[in-house]
C-alpha positions as CSV (number, residue, x, y, z in Angstrom):
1,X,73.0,70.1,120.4
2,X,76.6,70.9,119.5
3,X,77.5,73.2,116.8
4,X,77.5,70.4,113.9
5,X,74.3,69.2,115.2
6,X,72.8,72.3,114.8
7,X,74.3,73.0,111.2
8,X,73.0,69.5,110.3
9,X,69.6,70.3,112.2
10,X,68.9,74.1,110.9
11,X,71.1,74.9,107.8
12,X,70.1,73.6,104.4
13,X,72.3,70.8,103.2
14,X,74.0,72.7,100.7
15,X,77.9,72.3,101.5
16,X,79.8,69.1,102.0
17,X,81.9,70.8,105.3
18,X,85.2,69.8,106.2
19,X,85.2,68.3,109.9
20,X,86.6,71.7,111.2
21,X,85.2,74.1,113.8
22,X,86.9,77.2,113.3
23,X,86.7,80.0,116.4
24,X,89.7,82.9,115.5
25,X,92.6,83.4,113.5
26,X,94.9,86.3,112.5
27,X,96.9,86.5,109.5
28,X,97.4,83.6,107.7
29,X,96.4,81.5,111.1
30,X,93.3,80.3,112.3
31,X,92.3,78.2,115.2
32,X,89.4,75.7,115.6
33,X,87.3,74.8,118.3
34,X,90.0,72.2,120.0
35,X,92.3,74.9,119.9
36,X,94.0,73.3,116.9
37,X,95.9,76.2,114.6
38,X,95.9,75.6,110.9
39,X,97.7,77.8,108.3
40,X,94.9,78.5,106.0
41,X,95.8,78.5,102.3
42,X,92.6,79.3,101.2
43,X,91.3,82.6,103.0
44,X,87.7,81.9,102.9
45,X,87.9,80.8,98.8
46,X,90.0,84.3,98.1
47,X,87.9,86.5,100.0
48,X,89.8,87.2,103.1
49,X,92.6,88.9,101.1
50,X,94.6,90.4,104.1
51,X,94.1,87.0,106.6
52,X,91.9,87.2,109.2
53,X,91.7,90.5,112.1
54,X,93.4,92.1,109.7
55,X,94.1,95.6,111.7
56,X,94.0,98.1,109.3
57,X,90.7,96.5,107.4
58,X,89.2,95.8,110.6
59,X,89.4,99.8,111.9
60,X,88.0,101.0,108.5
61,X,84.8,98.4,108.9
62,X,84.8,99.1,112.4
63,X,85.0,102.9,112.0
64,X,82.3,103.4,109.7
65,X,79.8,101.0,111.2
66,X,80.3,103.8,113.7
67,X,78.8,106.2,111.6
68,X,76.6,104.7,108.7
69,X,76.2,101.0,108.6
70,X,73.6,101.0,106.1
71,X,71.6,103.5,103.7
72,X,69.4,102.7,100.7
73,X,70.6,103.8,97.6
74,X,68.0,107.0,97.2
75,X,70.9,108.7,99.0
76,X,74.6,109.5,98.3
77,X,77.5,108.0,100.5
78,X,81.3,109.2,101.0
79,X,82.5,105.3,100.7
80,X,80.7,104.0,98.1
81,X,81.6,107.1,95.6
82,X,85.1,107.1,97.1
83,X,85.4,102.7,95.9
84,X,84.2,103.8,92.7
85,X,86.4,106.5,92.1
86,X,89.5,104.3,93.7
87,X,88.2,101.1,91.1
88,X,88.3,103.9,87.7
89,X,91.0,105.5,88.3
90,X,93.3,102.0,89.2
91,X,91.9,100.4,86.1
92,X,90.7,103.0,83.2
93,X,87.5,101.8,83.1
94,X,84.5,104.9,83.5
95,X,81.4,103.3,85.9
96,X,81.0,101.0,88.6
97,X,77.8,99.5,89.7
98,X,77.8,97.6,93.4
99,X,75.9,94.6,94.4
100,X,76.8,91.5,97.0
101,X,78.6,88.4,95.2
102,X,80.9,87.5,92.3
103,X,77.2,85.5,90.8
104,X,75.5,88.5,91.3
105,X,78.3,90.8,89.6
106,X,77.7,88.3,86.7
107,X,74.2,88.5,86.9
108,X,74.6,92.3,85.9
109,X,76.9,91.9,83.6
110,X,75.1,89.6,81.3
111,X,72.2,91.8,81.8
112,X,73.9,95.0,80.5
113,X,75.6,93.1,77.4
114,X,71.9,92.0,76.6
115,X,70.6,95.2,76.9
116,X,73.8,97.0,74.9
117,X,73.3,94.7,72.1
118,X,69.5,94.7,72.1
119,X,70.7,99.2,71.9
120,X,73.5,98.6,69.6
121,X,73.0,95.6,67.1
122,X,69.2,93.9,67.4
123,X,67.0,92.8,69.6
124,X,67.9,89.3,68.2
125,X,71.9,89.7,69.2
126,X,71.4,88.1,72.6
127,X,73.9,85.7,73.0
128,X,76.7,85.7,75.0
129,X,79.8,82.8,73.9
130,X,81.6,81.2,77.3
131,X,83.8,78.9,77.4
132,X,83.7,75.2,78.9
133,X,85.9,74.8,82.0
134,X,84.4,78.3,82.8
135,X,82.8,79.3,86.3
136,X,80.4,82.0,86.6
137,X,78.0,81.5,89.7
138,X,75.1,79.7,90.8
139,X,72.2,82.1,90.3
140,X,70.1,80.7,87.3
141,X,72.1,83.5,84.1
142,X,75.4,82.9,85.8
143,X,74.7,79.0,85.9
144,X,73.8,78.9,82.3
145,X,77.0,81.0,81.3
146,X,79.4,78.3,83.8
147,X,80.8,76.0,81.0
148,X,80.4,72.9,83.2
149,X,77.8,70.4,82.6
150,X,78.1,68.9,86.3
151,X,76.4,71.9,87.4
152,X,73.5,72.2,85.3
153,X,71.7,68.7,85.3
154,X,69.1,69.2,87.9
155,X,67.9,73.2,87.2
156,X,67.3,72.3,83.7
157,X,66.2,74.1,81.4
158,X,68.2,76.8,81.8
159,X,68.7,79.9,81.0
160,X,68.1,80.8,77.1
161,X,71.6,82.5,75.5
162,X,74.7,80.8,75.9
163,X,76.8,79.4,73.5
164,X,79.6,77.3,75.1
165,X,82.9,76.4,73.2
166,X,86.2,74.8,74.3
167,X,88.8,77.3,75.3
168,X,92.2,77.8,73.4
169,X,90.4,76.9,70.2
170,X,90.4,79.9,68.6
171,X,88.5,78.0,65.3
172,X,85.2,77.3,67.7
173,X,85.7,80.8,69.3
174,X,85.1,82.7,65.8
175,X,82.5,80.3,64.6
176,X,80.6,81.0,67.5
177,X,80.5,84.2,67.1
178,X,79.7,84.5,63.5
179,X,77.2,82.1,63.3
180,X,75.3,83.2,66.5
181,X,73.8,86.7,66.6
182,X,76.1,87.6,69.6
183,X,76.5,90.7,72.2
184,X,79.3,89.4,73.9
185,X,82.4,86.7,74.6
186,X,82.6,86.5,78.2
187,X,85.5,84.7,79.9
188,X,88.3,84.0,83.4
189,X,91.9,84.6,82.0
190,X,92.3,81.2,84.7
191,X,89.3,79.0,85.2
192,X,89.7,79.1,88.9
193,X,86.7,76.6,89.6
194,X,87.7,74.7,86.2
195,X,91.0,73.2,87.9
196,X,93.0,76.7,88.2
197,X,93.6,76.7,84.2
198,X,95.3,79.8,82.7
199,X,94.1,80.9,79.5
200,X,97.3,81.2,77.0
201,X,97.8,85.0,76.0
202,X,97.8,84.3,72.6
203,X,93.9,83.0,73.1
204,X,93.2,86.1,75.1
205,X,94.8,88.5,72.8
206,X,92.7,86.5,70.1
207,X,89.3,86.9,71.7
208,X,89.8,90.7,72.3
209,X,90.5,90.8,68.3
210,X,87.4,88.7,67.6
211,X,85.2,91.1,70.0
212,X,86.4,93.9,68.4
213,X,86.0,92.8,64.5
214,X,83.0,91.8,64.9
215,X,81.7,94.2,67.5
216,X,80.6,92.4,70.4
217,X,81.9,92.9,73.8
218,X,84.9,91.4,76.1
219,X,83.5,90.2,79.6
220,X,86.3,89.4,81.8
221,X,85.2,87.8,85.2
222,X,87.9,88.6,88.0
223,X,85.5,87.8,90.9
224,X,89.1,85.0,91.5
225,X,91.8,86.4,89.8
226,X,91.1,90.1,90.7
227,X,92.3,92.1,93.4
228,X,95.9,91.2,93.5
229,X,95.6,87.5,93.1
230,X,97.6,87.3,90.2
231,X,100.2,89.6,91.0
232,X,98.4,92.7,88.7
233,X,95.3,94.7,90.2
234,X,93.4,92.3,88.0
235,X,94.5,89.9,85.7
236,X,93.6,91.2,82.0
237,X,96.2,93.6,82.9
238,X,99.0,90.7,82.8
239,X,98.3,91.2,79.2
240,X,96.9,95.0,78.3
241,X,93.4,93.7,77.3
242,X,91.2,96.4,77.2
243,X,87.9,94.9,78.5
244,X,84.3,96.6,77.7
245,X,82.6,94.7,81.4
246,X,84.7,93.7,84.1
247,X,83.5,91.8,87.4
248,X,84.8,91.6,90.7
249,X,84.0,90.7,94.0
250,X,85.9,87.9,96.9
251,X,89.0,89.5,97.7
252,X,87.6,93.3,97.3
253,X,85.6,93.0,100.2
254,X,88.4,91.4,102.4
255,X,85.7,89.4,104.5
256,X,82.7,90.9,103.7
257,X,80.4,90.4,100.5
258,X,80.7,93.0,97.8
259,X,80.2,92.4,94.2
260,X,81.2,95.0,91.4
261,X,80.9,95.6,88.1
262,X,83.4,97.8,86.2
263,X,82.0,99.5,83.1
264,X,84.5,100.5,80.0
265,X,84.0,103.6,77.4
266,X,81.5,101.7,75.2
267,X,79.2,100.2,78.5
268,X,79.7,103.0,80.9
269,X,75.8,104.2,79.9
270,X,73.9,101.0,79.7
271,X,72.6,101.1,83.0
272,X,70.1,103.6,83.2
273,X,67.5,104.1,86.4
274,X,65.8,101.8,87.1
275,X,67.1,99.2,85.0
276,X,68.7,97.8,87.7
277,X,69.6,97.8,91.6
278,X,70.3,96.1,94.3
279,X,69.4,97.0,98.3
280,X,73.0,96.2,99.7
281,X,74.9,97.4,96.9
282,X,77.3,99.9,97.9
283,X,76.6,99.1,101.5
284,X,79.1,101.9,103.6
285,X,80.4,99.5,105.9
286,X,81.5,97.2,103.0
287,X,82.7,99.9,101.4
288,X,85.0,101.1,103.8
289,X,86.8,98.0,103.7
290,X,86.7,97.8,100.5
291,X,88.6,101.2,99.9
292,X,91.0,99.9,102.5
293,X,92.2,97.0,100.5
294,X,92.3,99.1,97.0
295,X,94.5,101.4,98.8
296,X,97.1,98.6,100.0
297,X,97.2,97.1,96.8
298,X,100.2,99.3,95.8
299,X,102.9,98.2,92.4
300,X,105.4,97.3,95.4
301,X,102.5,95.3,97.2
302,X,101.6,93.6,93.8
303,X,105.5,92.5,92.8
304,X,105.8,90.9,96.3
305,X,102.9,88.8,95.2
306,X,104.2,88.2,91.9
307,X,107.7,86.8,93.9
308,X,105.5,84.7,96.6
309,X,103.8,82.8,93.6
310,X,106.8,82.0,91.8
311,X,108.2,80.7,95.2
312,X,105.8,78.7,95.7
313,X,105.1,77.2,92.3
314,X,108.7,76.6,92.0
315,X,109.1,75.0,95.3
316,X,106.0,72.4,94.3
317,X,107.2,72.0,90.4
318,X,109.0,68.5,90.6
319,X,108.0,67.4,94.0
320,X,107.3,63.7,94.7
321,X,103.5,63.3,94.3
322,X,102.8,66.2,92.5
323,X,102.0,66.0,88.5
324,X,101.7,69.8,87.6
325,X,101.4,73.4,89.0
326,X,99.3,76.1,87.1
327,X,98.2,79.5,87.8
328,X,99.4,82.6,88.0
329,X,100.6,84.4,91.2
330,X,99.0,83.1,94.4
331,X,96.5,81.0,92.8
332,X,97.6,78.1,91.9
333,X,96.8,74.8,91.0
334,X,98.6,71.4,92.1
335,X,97.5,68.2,90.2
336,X,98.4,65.1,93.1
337,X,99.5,61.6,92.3
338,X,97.4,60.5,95.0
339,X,93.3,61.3,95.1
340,X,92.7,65.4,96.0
341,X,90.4,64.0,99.1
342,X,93.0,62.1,100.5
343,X,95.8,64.8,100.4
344,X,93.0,67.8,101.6
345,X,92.5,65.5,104.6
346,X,96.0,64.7,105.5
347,X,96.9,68.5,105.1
348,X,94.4,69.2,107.5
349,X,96.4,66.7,110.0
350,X,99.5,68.5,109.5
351,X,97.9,71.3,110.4
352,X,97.4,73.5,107.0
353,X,93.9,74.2,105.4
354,X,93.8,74.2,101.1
355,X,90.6,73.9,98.5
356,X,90.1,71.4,95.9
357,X,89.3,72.6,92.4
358,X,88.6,69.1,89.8
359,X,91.4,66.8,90.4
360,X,93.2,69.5,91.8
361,X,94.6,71.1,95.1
362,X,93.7,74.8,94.8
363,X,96.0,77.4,96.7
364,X,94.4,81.0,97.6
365,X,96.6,82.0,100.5
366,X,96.2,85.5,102.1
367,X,98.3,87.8,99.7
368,X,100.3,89.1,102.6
369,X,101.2,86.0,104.0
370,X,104.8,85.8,105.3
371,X,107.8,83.9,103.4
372,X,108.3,81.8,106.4
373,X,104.5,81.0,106.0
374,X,104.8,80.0,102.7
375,X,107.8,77.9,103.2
376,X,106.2,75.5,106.1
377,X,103.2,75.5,104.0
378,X,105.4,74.0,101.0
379,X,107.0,71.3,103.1
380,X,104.3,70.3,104.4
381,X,102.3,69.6,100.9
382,X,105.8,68.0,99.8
383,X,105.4,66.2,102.3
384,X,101.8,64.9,102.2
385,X,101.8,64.3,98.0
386,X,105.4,62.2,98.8
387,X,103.4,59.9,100.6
């Protein structure tokens, strides 16, 4: 059996593939089985935030799988102290706690706003508000708080302690939380998995009011927007919030799986032993690469991102074919004339490799990717939506 065969054969039919083998890449480049190079706008769904072979991540992984791949976490290690400490002091926030995916970040975060309200209010102030559009993972807590109906219909019931409004309407927001007994709002600033939808900063700036009047806390999921995306370390910083949980994970690791989940002044205790864990958390190797890409993403770094997306969204704004760009940075959203399936598929002839999110094409190119890169990459989607 070939490859595909044996994916069809052995792996559980989970993903809808695209008919693409891939073998290599470096940078923003990746090459498939028939030696066919695409430019890859969507770096692994945001993960691989440096490209691929990335040199400088690549000898950090690579030196410290040297040393220490893997320890349990009786023991103390240099890299996963050093992240922490890298994570704090970037963002203000006082604890971190490691674990594997962006649903798994979630996971613990809903679990610490439980237990700080059950601490802090009642055992009755449970419920967390979300917001529909919204995208929080697969795992059965992170599936109930993912405002998007599409995904729940065959795990029913789920879980207990959601209440889901529509975002920007500040009216629902409040009466959510004054007529459920609450412990939390928890929301994207963009729905990334919604359609690439920014939240206004108005509703933002609202919700972090509402939070604080009525003492509950602000959950902001970064596990897309963080890490540069948006052209700020994370994206509640494009607007001061002051979040109480933030989580992270994708573009952090910079190819490998890392979840995180970043603790403010009022959470930073919640977690207490054995209350939670997580046997891969703060994995060295991971860790190692982790601090690599903290340590790149410098204010210079960041503003070239912010100048990349503005290129690009302003290239695409107008364009034959194309009905809107959203986002913020380099994420961002194109809604197509023509069907998303067709123009995925022809992009993929032309030799350049995007996502889909809803009815729209969703760009997550590597954030160092070159302005020459970004140029071909926007002729050619001109070209494909023009037809």
């Amino acid at each position: 059996m070939n490859i595909r065969e044996k994916d069809k054969e052995y792996i559980a039919s989970t993903y809808s593939r695209f008919p693409v083998l891939l073998t290599e890449g470096r940078g923003a480049k990746v090459t498939d089985a028939d030696g066919k190079t695409y430019l890859d706008l969507g770096s692994g769904i945001g993960v691989n935030i440096f490209g691929y072979a990335d040199a400088g991540w690549t000898e950090a992984v690579t030196a410290q799988l040297k040393k220490l791949a893997h320890t349990s976490n009786l023991y103390f290690t240099s890299p996963c102290a050093e992240l922490a400490e890298a994570l704090v002091l970037r963002t203000g926030m006082k604890k971190v706690f490691f674990c594997n995916s962006g649903a798994e970040a979630n996971e613990c975060a809903i679990k610490a706003a439980r237990k700080w309200g059950e601490e802090h209010k009642s055992a009755e102030h449970f419920n967390i508000v979300t917001l529909q559009g919204g995208f929080h993972g697969r795992t059965l807590a992170a599936l109930a708080a993912t405002g998007q109906e599409e995904y729940h219909k065959d795990f029913l019931p789920l879980t207990p302690g959601f209440v889901t409004v529509p975002p920007e309407d500040e009216e629902a927001l409040e009466r959510a939380v004054k007529q459920n007994k609450c412990t939390a709002i928890m929301l994207e600033t963009i729905q990334g998995e919604g359609g690439v939808i920014p939240l206004s900063e108005g509703y933002l700036r609202f919700a972090e009011r509402l939070a604080k009047e009525h003492d509950v806390l602000l959950i902001v999921d970064e596990v897309q927007t963080g890490m540069g995306r948006t052209g700020a370390f994370y994206s509640y910083m494009n607007f001061g919030l002051a979040p109480d949980i933030v989580t992270s994970a994708k573009g952090l690791g910079g190819g490998l799986p890392i979840g995180a989940v970043l603790f403010g002044e009022r959470t930073a205790e919640v977690l207490t032993p054995g209350t939670h864990g997580s046997t891969f958390g703060g994995n060295p190797a991971v860790c190692a690469g982790a601090l690599n890409v903290v340590s790149r993403l410098t204010d210079a770094f960041l503003l070239e991102v912010a100048r990349k997306g503005e290129f690009l969204s302003s290239a695409l704004t107008g364009a034959k074919g194309v009905r809107c760009v959203t986002g913020r940075g380099l994420m961002i959203g194109v809604g197509t004339e023509r069907p998303v399936g067709d123009v995925l598929s022809d992009l993929r002839e032309e030799g350049v490799l995007a996502l889909k999110a809803k009815d729209k094409l969703r760009l997550l190119p590597p954030l160092n990717i070159t302005d020459d890169e970004l140029a071909l990459a926007a002729d050619i989607i001109k070209k494909v939506c023009a037809k």
